[in-house]
N, C-alpha and C positions, 0 to 999 in steps of 0.2 A: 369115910376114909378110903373106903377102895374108889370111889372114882377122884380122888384126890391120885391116889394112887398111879391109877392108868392115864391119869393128865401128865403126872411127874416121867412116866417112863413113854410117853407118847412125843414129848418136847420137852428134851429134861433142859436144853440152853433157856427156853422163855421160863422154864420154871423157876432156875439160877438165876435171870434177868430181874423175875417180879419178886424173889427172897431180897437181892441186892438193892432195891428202888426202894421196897417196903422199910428195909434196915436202915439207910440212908437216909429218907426221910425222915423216919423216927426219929433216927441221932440229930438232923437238923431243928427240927421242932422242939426238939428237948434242951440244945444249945440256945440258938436262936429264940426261940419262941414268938414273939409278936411281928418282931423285925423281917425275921420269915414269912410269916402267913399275912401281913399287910396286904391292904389291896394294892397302894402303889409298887411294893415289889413283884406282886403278882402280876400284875399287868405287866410291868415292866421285862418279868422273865419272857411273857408269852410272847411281845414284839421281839427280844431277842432270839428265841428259838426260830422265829418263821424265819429269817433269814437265810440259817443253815440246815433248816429242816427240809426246804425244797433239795439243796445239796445233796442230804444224807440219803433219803429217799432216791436219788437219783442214783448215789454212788452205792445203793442196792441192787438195784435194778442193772448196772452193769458186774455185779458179781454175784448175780443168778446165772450167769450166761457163763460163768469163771473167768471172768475177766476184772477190771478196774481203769477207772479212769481217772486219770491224774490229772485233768485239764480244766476239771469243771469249774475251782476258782477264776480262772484265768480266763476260761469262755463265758462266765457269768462276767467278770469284768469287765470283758471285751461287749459283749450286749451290751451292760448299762452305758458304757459309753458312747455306743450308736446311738443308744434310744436318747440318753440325755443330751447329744452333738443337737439331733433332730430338736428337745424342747429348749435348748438355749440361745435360739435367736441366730445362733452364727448362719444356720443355711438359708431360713427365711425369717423374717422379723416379726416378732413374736406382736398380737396386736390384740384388743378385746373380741374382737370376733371371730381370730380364729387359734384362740390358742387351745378352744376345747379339741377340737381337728386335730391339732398339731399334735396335744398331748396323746388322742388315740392312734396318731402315724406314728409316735416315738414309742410306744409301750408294741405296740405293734413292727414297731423293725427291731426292736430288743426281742422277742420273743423269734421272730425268724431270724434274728442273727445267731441264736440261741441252737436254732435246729439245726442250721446252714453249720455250725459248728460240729453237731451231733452228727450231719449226713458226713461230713469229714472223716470222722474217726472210723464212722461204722463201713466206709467206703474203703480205707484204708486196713481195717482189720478182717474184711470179709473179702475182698476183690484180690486186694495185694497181700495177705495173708501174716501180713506184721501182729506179729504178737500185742495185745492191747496196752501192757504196760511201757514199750515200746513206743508206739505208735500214740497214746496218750500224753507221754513223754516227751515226744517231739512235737504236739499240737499244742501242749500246753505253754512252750517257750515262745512257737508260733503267735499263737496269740496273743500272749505278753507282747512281741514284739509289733504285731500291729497294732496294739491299744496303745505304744508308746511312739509309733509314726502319729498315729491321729492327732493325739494330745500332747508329741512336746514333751511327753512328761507331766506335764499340769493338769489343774483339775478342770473338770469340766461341769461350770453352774447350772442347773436349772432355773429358767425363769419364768416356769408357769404354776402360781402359788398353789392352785386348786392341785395340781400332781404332788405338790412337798407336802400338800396338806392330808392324803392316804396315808401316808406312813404314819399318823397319828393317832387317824380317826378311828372311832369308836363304836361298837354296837351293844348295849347294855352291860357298859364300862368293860368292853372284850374288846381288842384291838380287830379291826377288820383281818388286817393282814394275817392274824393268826386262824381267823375264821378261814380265808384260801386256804391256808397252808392244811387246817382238817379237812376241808373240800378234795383238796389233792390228793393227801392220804386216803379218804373212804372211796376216792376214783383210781386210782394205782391198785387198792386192795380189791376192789372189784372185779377191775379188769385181769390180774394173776388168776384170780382165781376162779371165776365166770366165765371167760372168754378162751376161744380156741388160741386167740392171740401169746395170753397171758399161758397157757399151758405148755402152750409150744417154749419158752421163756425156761419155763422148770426145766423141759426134756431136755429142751440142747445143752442145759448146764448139768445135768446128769449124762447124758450119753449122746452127744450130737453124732455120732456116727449113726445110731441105732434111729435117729430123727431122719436123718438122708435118706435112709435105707422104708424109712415109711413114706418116701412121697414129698417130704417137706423142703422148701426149699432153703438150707440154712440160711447161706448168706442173708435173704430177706429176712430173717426172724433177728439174724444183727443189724441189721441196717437201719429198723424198723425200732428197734431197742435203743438202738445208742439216738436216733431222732428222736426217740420219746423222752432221753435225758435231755436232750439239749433242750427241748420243751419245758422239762424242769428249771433245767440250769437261766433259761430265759424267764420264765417266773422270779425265778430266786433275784436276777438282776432289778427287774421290774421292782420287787422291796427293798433291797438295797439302796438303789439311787432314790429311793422316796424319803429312805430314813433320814439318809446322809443330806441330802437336796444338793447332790454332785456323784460325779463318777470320777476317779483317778486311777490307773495303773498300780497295783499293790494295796487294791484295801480287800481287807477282809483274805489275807494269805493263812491265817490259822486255821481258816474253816476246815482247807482240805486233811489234817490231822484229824480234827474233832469230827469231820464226817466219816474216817476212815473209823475213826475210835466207835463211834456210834454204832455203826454198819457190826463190827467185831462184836461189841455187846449184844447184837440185836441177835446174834448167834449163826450170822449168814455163813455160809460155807465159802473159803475161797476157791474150792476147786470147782464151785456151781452147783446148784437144784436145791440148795436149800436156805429158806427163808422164809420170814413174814413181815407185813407192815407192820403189825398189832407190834411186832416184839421193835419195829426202828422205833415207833411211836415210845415204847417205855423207855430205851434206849435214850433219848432227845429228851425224858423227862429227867430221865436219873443224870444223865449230863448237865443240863440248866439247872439242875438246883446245884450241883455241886459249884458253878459255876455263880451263879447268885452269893453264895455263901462265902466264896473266895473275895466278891467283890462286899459286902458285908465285911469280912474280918480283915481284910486291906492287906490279903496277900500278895508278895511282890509278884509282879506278871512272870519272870524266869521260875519262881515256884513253879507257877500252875502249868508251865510247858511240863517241869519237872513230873507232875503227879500223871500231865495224860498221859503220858510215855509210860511210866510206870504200870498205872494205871491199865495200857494196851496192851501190855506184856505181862502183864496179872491174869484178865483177862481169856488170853489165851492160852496160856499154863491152865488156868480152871479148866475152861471147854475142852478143852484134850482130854485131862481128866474125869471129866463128868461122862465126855463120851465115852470113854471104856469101864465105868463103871457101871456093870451089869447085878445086880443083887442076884437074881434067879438062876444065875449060873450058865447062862445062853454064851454064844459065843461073842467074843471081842469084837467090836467095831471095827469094821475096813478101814484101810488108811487111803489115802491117795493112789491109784495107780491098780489095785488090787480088784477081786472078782467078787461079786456076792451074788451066791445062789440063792434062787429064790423059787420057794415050793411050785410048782405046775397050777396047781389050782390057786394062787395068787396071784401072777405073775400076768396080765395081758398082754397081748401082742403090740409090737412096735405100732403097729397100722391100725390100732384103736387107740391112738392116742389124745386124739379128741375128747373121746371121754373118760380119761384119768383128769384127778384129783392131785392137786398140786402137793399134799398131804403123802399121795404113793409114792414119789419123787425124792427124798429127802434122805439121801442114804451115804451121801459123801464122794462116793467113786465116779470116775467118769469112763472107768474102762468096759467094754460089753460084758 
């Protein structure tokens, strides 16, 4: 009981996370029953999760930094339709011999159009000092706008089978796709939390002045951040046009709610330094089932806007909550904007920040 204990007061949002998934599921299985736990449902959740799971993940990783990105539907759209221009024959004619080529020039100019996106925002929020929601805000119509120069508006086919044939395929009745999508996750969780990289990520979303002032040079810890999302976001595109075996301007516009929604459960902080993959991970689970289940009981699609909104503003009434309650009588949690002292012999210096622990990190404020 007591290290149940000091897990619940060490992370009390993923503890709230794993009470809510645990509960959730139960109710599903207990409603549901077989229709739920089928393999073809199963399966069928896990290809729909890898979609927005590279998203969610991503639109993490720019609110460890205290920022957000509103663009990434838009820049995942704008990739798959580079990459899919490249495998439908329009710029060179697609032929048996080289459509295997083609196909890895198209997954491959998605994935840098993906970045080419990311070097955008993080050039614009680190160089030119545009606030990210801002600056997200304006890339995101951006891109909209030239994914609807490309295409006209219309869709854009692929016509290389062996590429439409990923989005299906299978490794021991597991969809591949879903298999990257855990690949990604246990590489993003590594890297947070291994790497000098990944640390520097925590710090500036806790106190980027206090980062400057040890040697670090911001701007590249953003710049370096938001190209790792677009890296995402280009992934994400990459299964997308597989699934659909096209790309058009306007698919997949819910995602960016349900990635924001995800990100909020996952208990990240939006003022920066606090998060984990583990908790986006349970996040994307307790999402897809609810969403499985909606599609099971033939919920009208305006419901289900209805419930994540709710839902996001539930949410975050709890975490407020949860953070100020202290059982043991310590003092209340800092809000935004506000100081937390911190004992002398805890505390290390800005200039060893190399080796803190992304876990030291996670305190809410960004002021010194």
């Amino acid at each position: 009981m007591n290290s149940i204990a000091r897990l619940v007061a060490r992370d009390k949002n993923l503890s709230v996370l794993l009470v809510m998934t645990a509960v959730t599921l139960i109710v599903l299985i207990t409603l549901l029953g077989g229709r739920f736990l089928s393999a073809g449902n199963l399966q069928s959740m896990s290809s729909q999760v890898s979609e927005f799971g590279f998203l969610a993940l991503a639109m993490g990783l720019a609110m460890l930094t205290a920022g957000i990105d509103l663009s990434i539907v838009s820049a995942a759209v704008l990739s798959g339709i580079v990459g899919a221009t490249v495998m439908s024959g329009q710029l060179v004619p697609i032929t048996a011999s080289n459509s295997n080529t083609l196909m890895l020039v198209g997954i491959l100019a998605a994935l840098v159009t993906g970045m080419l996106c990311g070097l955008l925002n993080g050039l614009l929020i680190a160089k030119v000092s545009i606030p990210p929601i801002l600056a997200t805000l304006g890339t995101m119509i951006l891109f909209t706008g030239i994914g609807m120069v490309i295409t006209n508006g219309q869709s854009v086919p692929i016509a290389i089978s062996s590429y439409s044939a990923l989005g299906a395929a299978t490794v021991a009745n597991i969809p591949i796709i879903f298999l990257l999508m855990v690949a990604a996750f246990l590489v993003v969780g590594f890297m947070l939390r291994r790497t000098r990289f990944g640390r520097r990520i925590y710090l500036f979303g806790e106190n980027d002045v206090a980062l400057r002032f040890s040697g670090v040079r911001n701007d590249r810890v953003i710049i370096l951040t938001y190209v790792s999302i677009g890296l995402l976001v280009g992934l994400a595109a990459v299964i997308m046009v597989s699934r659909v075996n096209s790309a058009r301007v306007g698919f997949g516009e819910s995602y960016l709610l349900q990635a924001i929604l995800v990100v909020v459960l996952a208990g990240f902080n939006p003022y920066g330094g606090r998060g984990r993959v583990v908790s986006v991970a349970l996040g994307l689970i307790l999402l897809q089932s609810l969403q499985s289940a909606f599609t099971i009981l033939q919920f009208n699609p305006y419901v289900k806007n209805l419930i994540w909104g709710s839902m996001l503003l539930l949410v975050m009434v709890v975490n407020y909550y949860v953070a100020r309650w202290n059982p043991r009588g310590a003092a209340p949690a800092k809000g935004p904007g506000t100081t937390t002292v911190i004992p002398p012999e805890s505390a290390p210096s800005a200039a060893a920040e190399t080796h803190r622990s992304p876990d030291a990190v996670s305190t809410g404020g960004r002021a010194l």
